[in-house]
Each structure stands twice: as C-alpha cells, then as structure tokens.
C-alpha positions in Angstrom: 116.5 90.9 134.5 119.1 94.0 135.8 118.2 97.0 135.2 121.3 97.7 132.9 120.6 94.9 130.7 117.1 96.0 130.1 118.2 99.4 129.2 120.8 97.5 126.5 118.3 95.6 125.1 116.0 98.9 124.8 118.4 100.4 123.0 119.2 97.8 120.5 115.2 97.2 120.1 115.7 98.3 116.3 118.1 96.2 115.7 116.4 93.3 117.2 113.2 94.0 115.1 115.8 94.1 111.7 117.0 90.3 112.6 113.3 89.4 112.9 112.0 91.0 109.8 115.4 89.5 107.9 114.5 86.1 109.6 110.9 86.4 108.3 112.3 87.4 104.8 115.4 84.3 104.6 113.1 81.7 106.2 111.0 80.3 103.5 113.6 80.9 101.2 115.8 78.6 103.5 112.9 76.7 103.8 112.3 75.9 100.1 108.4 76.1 101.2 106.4 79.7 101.1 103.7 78.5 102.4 104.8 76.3 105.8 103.1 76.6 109.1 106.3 77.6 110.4 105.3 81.3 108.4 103.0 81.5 111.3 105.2 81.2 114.1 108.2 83.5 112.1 105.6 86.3 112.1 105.2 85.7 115.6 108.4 86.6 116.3 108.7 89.8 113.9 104.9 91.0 116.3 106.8 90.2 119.3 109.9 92.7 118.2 107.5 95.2 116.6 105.2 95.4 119.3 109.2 96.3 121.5 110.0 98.5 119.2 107.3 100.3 118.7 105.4 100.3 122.4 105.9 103.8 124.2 103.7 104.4 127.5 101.1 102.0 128.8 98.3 102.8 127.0 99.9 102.1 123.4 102.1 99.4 124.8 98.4 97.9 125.3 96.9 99.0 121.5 100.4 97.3 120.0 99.6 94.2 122.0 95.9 94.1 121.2 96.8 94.4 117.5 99.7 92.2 117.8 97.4 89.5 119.2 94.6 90.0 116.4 97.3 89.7 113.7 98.9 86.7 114.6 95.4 84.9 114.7 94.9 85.9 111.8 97.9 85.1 110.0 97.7 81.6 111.5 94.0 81.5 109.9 95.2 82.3 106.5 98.1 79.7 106.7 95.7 77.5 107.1 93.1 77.7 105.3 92.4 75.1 102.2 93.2 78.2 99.7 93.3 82.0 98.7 90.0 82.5 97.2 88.5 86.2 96.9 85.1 85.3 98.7 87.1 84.7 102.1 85.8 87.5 104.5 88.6 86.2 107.2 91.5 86.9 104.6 90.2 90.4 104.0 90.3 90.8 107.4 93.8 89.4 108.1 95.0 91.5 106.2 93.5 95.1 106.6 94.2 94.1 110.6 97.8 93.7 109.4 98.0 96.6 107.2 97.1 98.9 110.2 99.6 97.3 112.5 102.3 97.5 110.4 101.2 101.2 109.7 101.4 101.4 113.6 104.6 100.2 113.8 106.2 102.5 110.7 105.1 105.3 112.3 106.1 104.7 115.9 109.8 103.5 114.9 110.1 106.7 112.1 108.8 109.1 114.5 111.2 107.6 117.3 114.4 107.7 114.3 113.5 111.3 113.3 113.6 112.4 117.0 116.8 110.7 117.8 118.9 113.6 119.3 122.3 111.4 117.9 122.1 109.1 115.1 123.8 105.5 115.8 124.0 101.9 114.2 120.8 101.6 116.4 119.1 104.7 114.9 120.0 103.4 111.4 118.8 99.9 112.1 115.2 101.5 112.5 115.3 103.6 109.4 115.7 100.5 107.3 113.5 98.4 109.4 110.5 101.1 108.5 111.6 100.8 104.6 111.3 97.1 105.0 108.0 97.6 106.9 106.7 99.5 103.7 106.9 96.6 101.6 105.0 94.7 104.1 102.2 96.6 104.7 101.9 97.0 100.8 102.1 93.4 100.1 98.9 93.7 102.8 97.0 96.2 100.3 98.3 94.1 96.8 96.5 91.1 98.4 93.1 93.4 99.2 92.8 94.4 95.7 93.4 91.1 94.3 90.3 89.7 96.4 88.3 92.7 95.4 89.2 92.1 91.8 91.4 88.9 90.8 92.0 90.8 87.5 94.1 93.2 88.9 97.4 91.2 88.7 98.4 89.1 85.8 100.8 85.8 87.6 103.3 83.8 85.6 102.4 80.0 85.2 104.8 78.9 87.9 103.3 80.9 90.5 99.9 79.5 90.7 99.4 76.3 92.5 97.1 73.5 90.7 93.9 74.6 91.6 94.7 78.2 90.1 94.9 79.8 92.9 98.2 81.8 94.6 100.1 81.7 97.3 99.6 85.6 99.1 102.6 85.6 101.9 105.1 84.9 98.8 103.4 86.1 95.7 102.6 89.4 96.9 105.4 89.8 99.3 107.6 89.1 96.8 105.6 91.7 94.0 105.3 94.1 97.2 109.5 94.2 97.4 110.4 93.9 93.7 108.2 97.0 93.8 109.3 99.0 96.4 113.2 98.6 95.6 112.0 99.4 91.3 113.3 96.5 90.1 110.5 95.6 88.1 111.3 92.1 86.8 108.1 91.7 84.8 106.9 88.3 86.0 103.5 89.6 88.3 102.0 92.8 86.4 99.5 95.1 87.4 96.9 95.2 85.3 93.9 97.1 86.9 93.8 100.9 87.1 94.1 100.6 91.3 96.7 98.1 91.1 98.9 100.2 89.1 98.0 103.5 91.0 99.4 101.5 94.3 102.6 100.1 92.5 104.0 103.3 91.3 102.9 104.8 94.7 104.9 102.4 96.3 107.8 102.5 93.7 107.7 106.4 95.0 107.9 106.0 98.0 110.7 103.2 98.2 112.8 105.7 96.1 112.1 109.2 97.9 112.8 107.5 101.1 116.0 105.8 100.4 117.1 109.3 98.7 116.3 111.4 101.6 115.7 109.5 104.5 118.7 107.3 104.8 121.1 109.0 103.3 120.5 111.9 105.9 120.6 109.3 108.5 123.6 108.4 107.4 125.4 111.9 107.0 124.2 112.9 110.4 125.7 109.7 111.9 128.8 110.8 110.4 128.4 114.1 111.5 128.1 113.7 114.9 130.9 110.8 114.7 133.2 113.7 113.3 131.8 116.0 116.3 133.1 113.5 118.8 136.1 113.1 117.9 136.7 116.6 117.9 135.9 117.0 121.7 
C-alpha cells in the first residue's frame, strides 16, 4: 500500500468508523431481523474501524486489538445463544468487555477531536462518531442492570419474543438511542431506582454534548475556514 494512500486513509479514519457504526445501526433495520447472525459479523466491522481509529503507538494499538478480539467473541456468543436470560455469566461478560472497549474508543477518538490543531469534515466525523459511541456503550450498561434485576425495565408486548424473553442488541440499543437523543417515546420505561439514575444520566449527557461539543466543533471549523480564506 503507498505511503500516500495510507496517510489518506489515516486521515479519513473517523469517517470510516461513522459508515461502520451507521452500517451497524441501518443493517437490521434493512434486514427486517434484529437478531441475525449477520449482527455478528456487522460488529466486526465497526471493531475493525474502532480499533483504526482509536489505536495510537504499539502498545495500545495491541490493548485495542486484545479487546477488540474479546468482544467480537463475545458478541458472537450472545448471538447465539438459545436466549437472554439473567443467570447467563457469558452475557454479563459480553457486555461489561464491550462497555470498556467502547469506553476505550470514546476516549481515544474525543481526546484525538479535542487536540485537532484545525477542525475539518474529518474532525467532525469523530465528534459524532463518539456521540454515537455513547449510546452504545449505554445500551451495554441498560442490558447489565436488566440481568441484575429484570424488573428494572418495563417492555411493551411486541418486544418480547414468545418465551418472554427480549432481544438485547435491539431492545436496549434502541432504549439506549431513544434516550440519549431525549426523545422519550414511552414504549420501554425504567422502572428501578438504577435504571432511572442511568437514563437521565445518559439523557444529560446526550444533550450537554450536542450543545457544547458539536456546536464548537462546528464554529471552529468555520472559523478557521473564514481564516483561510483570508490568507
């Protein structure tokens, strides 16, 4: 691979990691099915452009694979497994494995955004991938209370599948988004006191960041747009 086209790549690595998060998003819409194998190999692709995005020097290049590796074992283990149930000591896993990557990745790509010395399309890709990041990792924490308590979340009829049981990657993915942008359609409610405590932490957070965060992105993008034209 030249040089050159490496360093192109490198600095559309944000963008990159946008289309695979979007891709993991549209798929099982596209799909019609939440709850395909194909989930697995889509999340693949989002580690693949997360651990790119995220990897700086060797040593966390290695951590990011490590992680990467761990994760996408053990989202293929919880594709496949017979059903969510809250006794599952491999789901809990999965998931708090996940959480921590994607908590890796949010704060390599932020810190990388925030020290951008000139904001471009590329700069603004990241920012938005991190916000869409959040709602991941939350759906990750949404799915660790349920299995601690299966009160904690009241689901409408349609959601649950015959046995009574739910699908995670959708159900709280979904709840985790609906969240995080406030919409607040009412379908899944939180009903126990952590459950609650998390969803108006994420609802927070969604809103502080696309009030501050973005939005200076944004301005400074103009800014130094303006600033170029002038020279």
């Amino acid at each position: 691979m030249p040089a050159e086209w490496r360093m192109r790549v490198r600095q559309r690595r944000f963008t990159l990691l946008l289309l695979a998060l979007l891709i993991m998003i549209l798929g099982p819409a596209l799909r019609g099915d939440p709850d395909s194998g194909a989930s697995g190999l889509l999340w693949g692709v989002v580690l693949v452009a997360a651990v790119y995005a995220g990897a700086g020097t060797g040593r966390v290049t290695l951590i990011f694979v490590g992680f990467a590796v761990i994760v996408f074992g053990g989202r293929l283990g919880t594709l496949f497994a017979p059903a969510f149930t809250y006794e599952n000591q491999f789901d809990a896993g999965a998931y708090i494995v996940t959480a921590i990557f994607l908590g890796m990745t949010i704060y390599a790509v932020f810190s990388t955004v925030l020290r951008a010395p000139h904001v471009n399309g590329d700069t603004i890709m990241g920012a938005v991938c991190v916000y869409l990041l959040i709602g991941f990792m939350w759906s990750n924490f949404y799915a660790l209370i349920y299995m601690a308590d299966p009160g904690s979340f009241s689901f409408p009829a349609h959601t649950l599948m015959g046995d009574g049981s739910i699908i995670p990657e959708f159900t709280f993915g979904y709840y985790s988004f609906v969240t995080l942008t406030t919409l607040g359609y009412g379908d899944v409610l939180p009903i126990s006191f952590r459950a609650r405590t998390l969803s108006w932490m994420e609802a927070v957070v969604g809103v502080t960041y696309m009030a501050t965060v973005i939005a200076l992105l944004v301005s400074r993008m103009i800014l130094d747009q303006q600033q170029g034209r002038e020279l």
